[in-house]
C-alpha positions as CSV (number, residue, x, y, z in Angstrom):
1,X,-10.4,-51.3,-0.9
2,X,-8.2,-48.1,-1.2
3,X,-10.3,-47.0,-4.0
4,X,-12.8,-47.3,-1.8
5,X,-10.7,-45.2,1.0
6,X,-9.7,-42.6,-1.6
7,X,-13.2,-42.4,-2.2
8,X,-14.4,-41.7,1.5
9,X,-11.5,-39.2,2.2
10,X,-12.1,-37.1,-1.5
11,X,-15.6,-36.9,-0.8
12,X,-15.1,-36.3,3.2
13,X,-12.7,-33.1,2.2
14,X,-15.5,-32.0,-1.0
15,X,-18.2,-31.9,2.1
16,X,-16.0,-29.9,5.0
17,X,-15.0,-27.4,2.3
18,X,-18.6,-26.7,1.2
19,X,-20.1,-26.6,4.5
20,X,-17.1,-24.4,5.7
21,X,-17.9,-22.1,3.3
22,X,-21.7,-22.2,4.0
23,X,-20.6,-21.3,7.5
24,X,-18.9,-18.7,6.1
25,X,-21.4,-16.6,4.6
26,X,-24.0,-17.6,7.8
27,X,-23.9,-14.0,9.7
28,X,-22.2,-15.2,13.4
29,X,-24.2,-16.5,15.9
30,X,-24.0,-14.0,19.7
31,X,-21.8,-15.9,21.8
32,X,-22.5,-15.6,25.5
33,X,-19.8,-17.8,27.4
34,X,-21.9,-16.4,30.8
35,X,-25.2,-19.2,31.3
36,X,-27.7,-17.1,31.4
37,X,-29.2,-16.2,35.6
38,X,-32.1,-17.6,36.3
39,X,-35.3,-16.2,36.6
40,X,-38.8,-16.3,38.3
41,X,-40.7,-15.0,35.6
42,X,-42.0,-17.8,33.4
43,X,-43.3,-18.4,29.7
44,X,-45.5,-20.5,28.5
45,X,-44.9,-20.5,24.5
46,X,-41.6,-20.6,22.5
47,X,-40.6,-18.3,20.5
48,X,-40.4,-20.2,17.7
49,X,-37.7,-18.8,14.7
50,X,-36.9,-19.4,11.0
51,X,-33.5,-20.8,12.6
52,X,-35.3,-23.3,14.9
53,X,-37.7,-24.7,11.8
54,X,-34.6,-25.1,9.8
55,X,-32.3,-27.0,12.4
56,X,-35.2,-29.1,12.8
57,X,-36.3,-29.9,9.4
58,X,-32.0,-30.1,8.8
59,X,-32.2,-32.9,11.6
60,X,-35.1,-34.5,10.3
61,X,-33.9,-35.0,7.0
62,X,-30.3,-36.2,8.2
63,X,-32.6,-39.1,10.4
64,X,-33.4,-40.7,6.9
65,X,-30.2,-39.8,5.1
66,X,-28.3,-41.6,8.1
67,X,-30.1,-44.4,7.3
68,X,-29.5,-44.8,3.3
69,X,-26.4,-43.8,3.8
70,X,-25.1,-46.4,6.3
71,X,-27.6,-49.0,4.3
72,X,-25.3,-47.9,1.0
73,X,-22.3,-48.2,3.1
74,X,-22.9,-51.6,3.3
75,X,-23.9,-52.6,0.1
76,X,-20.8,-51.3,-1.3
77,X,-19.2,-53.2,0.9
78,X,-20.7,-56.1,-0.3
79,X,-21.0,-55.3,-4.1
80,X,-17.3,-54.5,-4.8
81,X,-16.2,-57.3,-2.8
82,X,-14.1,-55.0,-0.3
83,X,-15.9,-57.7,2.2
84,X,-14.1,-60.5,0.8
85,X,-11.2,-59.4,0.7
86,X,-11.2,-57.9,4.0
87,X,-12.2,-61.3,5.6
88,X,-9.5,-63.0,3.3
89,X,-7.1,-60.4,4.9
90,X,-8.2,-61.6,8.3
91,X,-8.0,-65.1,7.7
92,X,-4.3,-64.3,6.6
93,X,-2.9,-62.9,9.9
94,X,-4.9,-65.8,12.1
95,X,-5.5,-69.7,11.7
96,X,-8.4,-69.7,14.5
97,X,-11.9,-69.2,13.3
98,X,-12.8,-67.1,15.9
99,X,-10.1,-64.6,16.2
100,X,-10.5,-64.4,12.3
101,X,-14.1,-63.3,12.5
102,X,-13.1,-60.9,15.3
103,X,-10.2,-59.5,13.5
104,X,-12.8,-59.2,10.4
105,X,-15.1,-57.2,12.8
106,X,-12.8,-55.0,13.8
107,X,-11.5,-53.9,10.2
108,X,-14.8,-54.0,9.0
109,X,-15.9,-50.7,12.1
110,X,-13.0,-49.0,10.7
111,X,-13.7,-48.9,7.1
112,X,-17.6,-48.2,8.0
113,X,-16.2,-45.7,10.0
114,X,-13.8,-44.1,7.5
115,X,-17.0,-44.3,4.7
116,X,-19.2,-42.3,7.1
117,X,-16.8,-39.7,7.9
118,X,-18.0,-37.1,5.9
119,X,-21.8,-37.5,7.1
120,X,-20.6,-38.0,10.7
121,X,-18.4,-34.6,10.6
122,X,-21.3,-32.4,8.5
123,X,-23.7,-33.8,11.3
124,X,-21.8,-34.1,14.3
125,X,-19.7,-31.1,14.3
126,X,-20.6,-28.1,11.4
127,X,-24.5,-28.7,11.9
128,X,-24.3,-28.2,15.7
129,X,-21.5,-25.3,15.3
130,X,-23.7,-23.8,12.7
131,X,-26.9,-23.0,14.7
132,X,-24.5,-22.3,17.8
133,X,-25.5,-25.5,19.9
134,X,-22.2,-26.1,20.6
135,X,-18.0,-24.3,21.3
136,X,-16.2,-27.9,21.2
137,X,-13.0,-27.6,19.3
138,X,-12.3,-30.2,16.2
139,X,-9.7,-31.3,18.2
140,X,-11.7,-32.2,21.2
141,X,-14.8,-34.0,19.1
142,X,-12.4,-36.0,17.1
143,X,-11.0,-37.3,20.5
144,X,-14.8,-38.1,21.5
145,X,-15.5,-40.0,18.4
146,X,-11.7,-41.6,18.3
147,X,-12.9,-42.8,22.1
148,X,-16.6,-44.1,20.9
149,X,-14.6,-46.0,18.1
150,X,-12.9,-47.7,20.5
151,X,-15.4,-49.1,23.0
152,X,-17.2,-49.5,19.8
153,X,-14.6,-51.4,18.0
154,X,-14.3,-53.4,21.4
155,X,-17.9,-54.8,22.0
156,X,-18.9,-55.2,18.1
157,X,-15.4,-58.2,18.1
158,X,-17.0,-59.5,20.8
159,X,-20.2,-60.2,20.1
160,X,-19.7,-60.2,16.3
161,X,-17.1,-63.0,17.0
162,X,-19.9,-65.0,19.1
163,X,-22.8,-64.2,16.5
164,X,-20.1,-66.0,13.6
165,X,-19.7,-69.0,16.4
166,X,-23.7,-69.4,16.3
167,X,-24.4,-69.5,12.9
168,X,-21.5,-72.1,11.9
169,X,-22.9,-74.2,14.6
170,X,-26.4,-73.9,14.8
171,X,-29.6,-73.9,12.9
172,X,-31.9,-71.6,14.4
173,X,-29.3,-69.3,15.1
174,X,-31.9,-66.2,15.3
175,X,-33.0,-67.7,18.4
176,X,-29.3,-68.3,19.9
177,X,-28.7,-64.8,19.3
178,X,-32.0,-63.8,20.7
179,X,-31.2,-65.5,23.8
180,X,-27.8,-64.2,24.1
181,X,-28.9,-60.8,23.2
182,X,-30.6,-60.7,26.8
183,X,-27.7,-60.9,29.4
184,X,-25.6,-58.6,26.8
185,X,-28.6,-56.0,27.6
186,X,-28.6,-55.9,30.9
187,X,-24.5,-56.3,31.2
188,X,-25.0,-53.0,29.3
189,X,-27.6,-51.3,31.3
190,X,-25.1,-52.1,34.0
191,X,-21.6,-51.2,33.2
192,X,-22.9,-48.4,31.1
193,X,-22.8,-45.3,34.1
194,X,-19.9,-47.0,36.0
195,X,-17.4,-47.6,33.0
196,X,-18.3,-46.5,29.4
197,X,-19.9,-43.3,30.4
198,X,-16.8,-41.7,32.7
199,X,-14.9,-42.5,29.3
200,X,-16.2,-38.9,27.7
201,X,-17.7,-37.1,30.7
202,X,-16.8,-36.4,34.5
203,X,-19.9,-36.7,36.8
204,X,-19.7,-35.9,40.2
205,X,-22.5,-35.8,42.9
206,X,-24.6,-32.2,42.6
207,X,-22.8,-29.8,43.9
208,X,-25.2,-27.3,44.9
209,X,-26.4,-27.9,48.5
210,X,-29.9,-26.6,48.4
211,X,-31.1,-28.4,46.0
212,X,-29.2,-31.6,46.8
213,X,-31.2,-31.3,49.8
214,X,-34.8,-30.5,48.3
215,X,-34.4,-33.4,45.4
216,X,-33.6,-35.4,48.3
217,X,-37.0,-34.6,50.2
218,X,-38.5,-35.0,46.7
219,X,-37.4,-38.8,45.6
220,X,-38.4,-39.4,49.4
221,X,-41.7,-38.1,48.7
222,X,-41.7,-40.2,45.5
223,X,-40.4,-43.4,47.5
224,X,-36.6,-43.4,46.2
225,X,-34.2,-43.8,49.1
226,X,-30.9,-43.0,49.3
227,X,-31.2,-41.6,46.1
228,X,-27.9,-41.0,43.4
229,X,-28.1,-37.7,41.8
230,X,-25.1,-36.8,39.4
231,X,-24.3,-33.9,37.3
232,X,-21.9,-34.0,34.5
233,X,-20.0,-31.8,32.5
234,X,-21.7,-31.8,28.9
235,X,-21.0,-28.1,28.5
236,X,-17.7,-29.4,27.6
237,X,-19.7,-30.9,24.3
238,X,-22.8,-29.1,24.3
239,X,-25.4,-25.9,24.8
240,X,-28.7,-27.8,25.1
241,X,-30.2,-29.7,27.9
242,X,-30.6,-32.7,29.5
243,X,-31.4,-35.2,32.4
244,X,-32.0,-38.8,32.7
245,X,-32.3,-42.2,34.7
246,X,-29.9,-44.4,33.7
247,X,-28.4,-48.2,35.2
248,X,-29.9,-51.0,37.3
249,X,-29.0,-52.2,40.6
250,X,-25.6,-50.4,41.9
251,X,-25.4,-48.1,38.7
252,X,-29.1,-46.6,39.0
253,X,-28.8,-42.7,39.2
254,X,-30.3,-39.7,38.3
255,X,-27.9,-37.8,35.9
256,X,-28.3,-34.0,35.0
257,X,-26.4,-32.1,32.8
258,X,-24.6,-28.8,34.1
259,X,-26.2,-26.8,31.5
260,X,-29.3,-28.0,32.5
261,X,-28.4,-26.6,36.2
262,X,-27.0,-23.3,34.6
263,X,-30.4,-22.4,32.4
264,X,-33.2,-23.8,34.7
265,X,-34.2,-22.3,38.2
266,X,-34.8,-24.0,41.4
267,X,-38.5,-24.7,40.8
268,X,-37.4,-26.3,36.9
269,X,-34.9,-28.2,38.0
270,X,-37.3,-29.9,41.0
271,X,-40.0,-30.3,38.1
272,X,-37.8,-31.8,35.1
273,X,-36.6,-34.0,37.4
274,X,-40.1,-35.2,39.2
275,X,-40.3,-36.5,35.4
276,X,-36.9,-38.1,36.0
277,X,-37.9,-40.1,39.3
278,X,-41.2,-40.9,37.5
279,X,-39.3,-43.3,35.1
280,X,-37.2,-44.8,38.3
281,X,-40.5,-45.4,40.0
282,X,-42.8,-46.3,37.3
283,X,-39.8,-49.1,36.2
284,X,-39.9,-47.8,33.0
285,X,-35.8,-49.2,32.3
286,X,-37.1,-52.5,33.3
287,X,-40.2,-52.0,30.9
288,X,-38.1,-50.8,28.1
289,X,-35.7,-53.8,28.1
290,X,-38.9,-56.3,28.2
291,X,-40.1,-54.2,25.3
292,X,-37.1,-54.4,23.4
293,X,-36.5,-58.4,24.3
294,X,-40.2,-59.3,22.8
295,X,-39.7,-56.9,19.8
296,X,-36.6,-58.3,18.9
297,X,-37.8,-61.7,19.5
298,X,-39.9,-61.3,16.0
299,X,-37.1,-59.3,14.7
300,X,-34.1,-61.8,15.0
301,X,-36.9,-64.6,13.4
302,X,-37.4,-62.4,10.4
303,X,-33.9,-61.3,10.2
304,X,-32.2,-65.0,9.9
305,X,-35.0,-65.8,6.7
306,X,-34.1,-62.2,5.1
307,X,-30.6,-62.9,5.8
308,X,-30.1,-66.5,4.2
309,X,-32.4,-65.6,1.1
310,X,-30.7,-62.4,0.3
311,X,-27.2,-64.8,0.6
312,X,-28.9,-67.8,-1.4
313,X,-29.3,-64.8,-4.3
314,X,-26.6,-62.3,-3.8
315,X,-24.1,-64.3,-1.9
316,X,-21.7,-65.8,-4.7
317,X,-21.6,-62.2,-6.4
318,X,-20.3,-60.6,-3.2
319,X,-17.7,-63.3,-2.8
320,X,-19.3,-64.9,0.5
321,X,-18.5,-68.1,0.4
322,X,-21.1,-71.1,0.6
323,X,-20.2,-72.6,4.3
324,X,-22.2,-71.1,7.2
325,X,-20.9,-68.3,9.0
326,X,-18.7,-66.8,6.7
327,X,-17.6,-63.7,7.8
328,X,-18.0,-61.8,4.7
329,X,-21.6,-61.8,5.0
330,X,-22.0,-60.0,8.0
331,X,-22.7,-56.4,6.2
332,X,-25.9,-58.1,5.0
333,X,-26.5,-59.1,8.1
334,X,-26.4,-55.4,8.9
335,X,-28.1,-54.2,6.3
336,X,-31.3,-56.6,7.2
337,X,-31.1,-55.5,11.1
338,X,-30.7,-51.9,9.9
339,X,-33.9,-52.3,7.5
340,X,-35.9,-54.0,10.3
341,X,-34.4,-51.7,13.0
342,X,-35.9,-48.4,10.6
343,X,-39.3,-49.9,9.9
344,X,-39.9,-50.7,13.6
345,X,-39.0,-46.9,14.8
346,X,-43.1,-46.2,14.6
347,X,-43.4,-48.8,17.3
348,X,-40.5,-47.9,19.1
349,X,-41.0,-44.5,19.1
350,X,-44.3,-44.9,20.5
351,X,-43.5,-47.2,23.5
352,X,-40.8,-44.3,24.4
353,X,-43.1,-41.6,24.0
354,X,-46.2,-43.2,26.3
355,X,-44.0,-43.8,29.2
356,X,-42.1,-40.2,28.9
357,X,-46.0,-39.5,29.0
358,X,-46.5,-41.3,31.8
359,X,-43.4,-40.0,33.8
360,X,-44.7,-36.2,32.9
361,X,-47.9,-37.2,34.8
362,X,-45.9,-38.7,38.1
363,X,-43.9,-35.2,38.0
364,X,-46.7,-33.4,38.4
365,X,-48.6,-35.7,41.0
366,X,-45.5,-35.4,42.8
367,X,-44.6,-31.8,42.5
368,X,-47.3,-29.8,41.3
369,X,-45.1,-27.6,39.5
370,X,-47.3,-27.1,36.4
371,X,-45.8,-23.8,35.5
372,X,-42.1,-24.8,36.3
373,X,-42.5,-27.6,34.1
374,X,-43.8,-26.0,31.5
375,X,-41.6,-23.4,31.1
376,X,-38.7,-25.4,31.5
377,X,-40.2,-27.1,28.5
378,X,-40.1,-23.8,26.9
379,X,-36.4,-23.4,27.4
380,X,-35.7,-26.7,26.2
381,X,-37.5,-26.0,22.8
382,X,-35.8,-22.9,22.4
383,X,-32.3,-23.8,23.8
384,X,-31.9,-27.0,21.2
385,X,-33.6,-25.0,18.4
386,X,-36.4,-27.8,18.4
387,X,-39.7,-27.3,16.6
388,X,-42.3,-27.6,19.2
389,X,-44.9,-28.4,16.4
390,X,-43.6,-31.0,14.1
391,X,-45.0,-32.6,11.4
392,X,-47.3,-35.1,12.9
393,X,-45.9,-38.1,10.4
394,X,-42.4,-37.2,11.1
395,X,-43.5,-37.0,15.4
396,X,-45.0,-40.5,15.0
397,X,-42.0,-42.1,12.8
398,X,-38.9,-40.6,15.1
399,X,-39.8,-38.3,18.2
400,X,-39.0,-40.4,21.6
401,X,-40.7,-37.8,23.4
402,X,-44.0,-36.2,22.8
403,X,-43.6,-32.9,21.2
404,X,-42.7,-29.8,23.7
405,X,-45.9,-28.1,22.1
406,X,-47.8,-31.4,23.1
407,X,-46.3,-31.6,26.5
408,X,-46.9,-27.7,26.8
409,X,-50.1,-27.7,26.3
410,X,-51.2,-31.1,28.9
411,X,-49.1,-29.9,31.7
412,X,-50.4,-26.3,32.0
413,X,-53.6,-28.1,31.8
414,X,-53.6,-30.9,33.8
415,X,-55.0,-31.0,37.5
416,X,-52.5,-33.3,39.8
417,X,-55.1,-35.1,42.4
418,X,-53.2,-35.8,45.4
419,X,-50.0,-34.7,47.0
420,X,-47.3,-37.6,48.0
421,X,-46.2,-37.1,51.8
């Protein structure tokens, strides 16, 4: 295990230094620490740079390398027994089954975590600093990502502890967890705005009066009452833009970033978010969860039969022992969810992409801002350095969203048919 340690950290250093020195001979990037005003006059197509097609192509190839990497991670996990000896470590310091898988869990998120490091620094912090999407300090994203390693290290003992219980005590335990996976959801979707996501951000109801009051009139028109519209401070982490609907019941709000409310106008920020109130209306939370509980349905049955063949042949090399739920095999368990997780991101990507459809169709029926929309579009392409025409295999596999040419292109031609009053 400290080989493996001394491993991470060598090659964590090897990639800061090159890409410090890439940065290096990269001519500076303008800072303006200004947002820029907003204006009336409105285009219609991005300007689209050589800087823009590499960030994206850099954050396309980084989707796959994240997953071989982490996929590797766990192998060599598995293959130089680091596993074993991890969950013989945790066995040591507890008698109880259950605190021993959870204390297993835990050390096993920090050495993923340590492995990663390099890949999470390059592409956390020096890509975004590199193609000036972001001024956060080291300093200040470490203390982001030391926060998400905790809530992380929190709910992966929990529910990795209860996922060891099921398959020492029961057969099918694919459908156990299947079931169980269902209230953890929608605990999730719950808790998420009210006590994970104030960990990292402040949000605060929208300060600016004006429009307060006109999104107001607009989720009336729309049907939402007494309506919870946030803004939060991702400048703090971030250039680029965004808004979204987020929680169920007592958590449901409306959340835009303040960068968002710096770069739009009045007429953008009412558009973006008629999109916004489209997914509230349209249930489109509610449709994503169902989605994700029958896709996972076939995903946990295929997983458990992957799972217990790959231990049947692999197991006894990797030290897992022969008794049910050892916790040493769980990295295969992550590499199968991981593997099933990749090859269903065509039909996951797809369900996301025809409701943000969808919700681009209710903004307009509700707002008739064609224009504002579509340049706000405009800014969003060239404000994250997006391609607005990717490859169409690589938009099919991984975009959530339809492309911003795509969207472009339907909402300066579409022709909303009736006004809501």
């Amino acid at each position: 295990m400290r080989k493996l340690i001394l491993a991470a950290l060598v090659v964590g250093v090897a990639v800061v230094a090159v890409a410090a020195v890439a940065q290096s001979s990269t001519p500076p990037q303008p800072r303006n620490p200004e947002p820029p005003k907003p204006t009336t006059q409105r285009r219609f197509e991005p300007r689209v740079t050589p800087e823009m097609i590499r960030h994206s192509r850099l954050q396309d190839v980084l989707y796959f390398v994240n997953f071989v990497y982490s996929v590797g991670v766990l192998l060599l996990l598995l293959r130089s027994r680091a596993s074993a000896r991890i969950r013989d470590l945790a066995e040591r310091m507890t008698r109880s089954k259950f605190l021993a898988g959870m204390l297993y869990v835990v050390l096993l998120v920090l050495a993923m975590t340590l492995l990663e490091l390099p890949l999470s620094v390059y592409e956390g912090f020096i890509v975004p600093h590199q193609f000036d999407l972001t001024e956060q300090s080291l300093g200040a994203w470490l203390l982001d990502e030391a926060k998400g390693l905790g809530v992380s290290i929190v709910i992966s003992a929990i529910v990795g502890g209860l996922v060891l219980v099921a398959i020492r005590r029961v057969r099918r335990w694919w459908l156990v967890a299947w079931l169980g996976s269902i209230p953890l959801i929608l605990i999730g979707v719950l808790i998420t705005p009210l006590v994970i996501d104030p960990i990292f951000n402040k949000f605060e109801p929208l300060r600016d009066e004006r429009l307060r009051r006109d999104l107001v009139a607009e989720a009336s028109r729309a049907g939402i009452e007494n309506s919870r519209v946030y803004q939060v401070n991702k400048s703090k982490q971030t250039k680029t833009m965004n808004a979204y609907v987020t929680g169920i019941g007592p958590s449901a709000r409306i959340v835009m970033w303040d960068t968002l409310l710096a770069k739009l106008d009045h007429d953008e920020v009412l558009a973006v978010m008629g999109h916004e109130m489209g997914h509230y209306i349209l249930k489109h939370l509610w449709l994503g969860i169902a989605f994700s509980v029958a896709l996972s349905f076939f995903g946990f049955w295929i997983g458990q039969r992957l799972y217990e063949r790959g231990l049947a042949r692999w197991g006894s090399r990797w030290g897992v022992r022969e008794e049910r739920g050892d916790a040493a095999a769980l990295p295969w368990l992550l590499v199968v969810s991981t593997v099933i997780s990749f090859l269903l991101s065509p039909a996951t990507s797809g369900f996301s992409r025809h409701i943000e459809h969808q919700a681009d169709i209710f903004g307009l029926e509700l707002t008739h801002l064609n224009e504002p929309m579509a340049s706000s579009f405009v800014k969003f392409a060239e404000d994250s350095k997006q391609d607005p025409n990717p490859p169409r295999f690589i938009e099919w596999w991984r975009y959530s969203h339809p492309s911003l040419g795509r969207r472009i292109d339907f909402v300066l031609g579409y022709k909303p048919v009736a006004h809501h009053e």
